[in-house]
N, C-alpha and C positions, 0 to 999 in steps of 0.2 A: 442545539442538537437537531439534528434531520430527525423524521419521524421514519425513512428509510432504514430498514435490519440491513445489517450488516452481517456477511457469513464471518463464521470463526476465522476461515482462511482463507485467504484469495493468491492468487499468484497472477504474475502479466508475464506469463511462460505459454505458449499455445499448447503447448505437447501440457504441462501438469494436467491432473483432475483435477483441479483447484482452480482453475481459469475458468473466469465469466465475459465474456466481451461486450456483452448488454450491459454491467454492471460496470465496465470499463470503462466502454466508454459515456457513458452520464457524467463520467468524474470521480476519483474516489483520494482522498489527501491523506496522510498517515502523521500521528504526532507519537511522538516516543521517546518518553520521559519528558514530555512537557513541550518539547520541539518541532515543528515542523520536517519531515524528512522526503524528500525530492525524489532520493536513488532509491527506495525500495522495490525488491524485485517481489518478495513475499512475505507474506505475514503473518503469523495465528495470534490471536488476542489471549483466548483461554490460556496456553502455554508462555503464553510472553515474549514472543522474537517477531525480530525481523531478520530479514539478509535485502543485505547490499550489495551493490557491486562494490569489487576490491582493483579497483585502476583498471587498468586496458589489459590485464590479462585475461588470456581464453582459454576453455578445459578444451579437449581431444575434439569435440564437436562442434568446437567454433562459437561456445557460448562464454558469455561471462563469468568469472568468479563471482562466488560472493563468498559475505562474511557472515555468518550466525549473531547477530545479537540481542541480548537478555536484558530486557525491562518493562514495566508499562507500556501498551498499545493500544491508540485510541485512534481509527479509521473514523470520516467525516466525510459529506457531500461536499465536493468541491464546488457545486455549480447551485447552491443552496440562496434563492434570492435573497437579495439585497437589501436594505430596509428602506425606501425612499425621505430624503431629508426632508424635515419641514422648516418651510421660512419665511 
């Protein structure tokens, strides 16, 4: 584990209040239920979702769908050094 807090909730939506771009861009990985997950649009820990996108469809604004989904939420430093091998 990073020694970096993580907010409750983050979103990679410019428009939300939940958007950090500093915090963005460092790297930020999402596991959920134990998984790695790539598409997430946003997330709250405390509550337990993420949303996904849902295929190439778009709402009225030309954004993405997403999906609401319920479980475990563990956000991580993507960019968290490496351990250097010894040999």
């Amino acid at each position: 584990m990073s020694d970096t807090p993580f907010p409750d909730r983050l979103s990679i939506d410019p428009d939300s209040p939940f958007y950090d771009e500093a915090l963005l861009s460092r790297g930020v990985g999402i596991r959920f239920k134990g998984a790695e997950k790539t598409n997430v649009e946003e997330y709250c820990v405390s509550e337990g979702w993420i949303r996904v996108v849902a295929g190439n469809a778009k709402d009225r604004r030309g954004k993405p769908l997403t999906i609401k989904l319920k479980g475990p939420v563990e956000p991580y430093a993507k960019d968290e050094p490496e351990t250097p091998a010894e040999g």
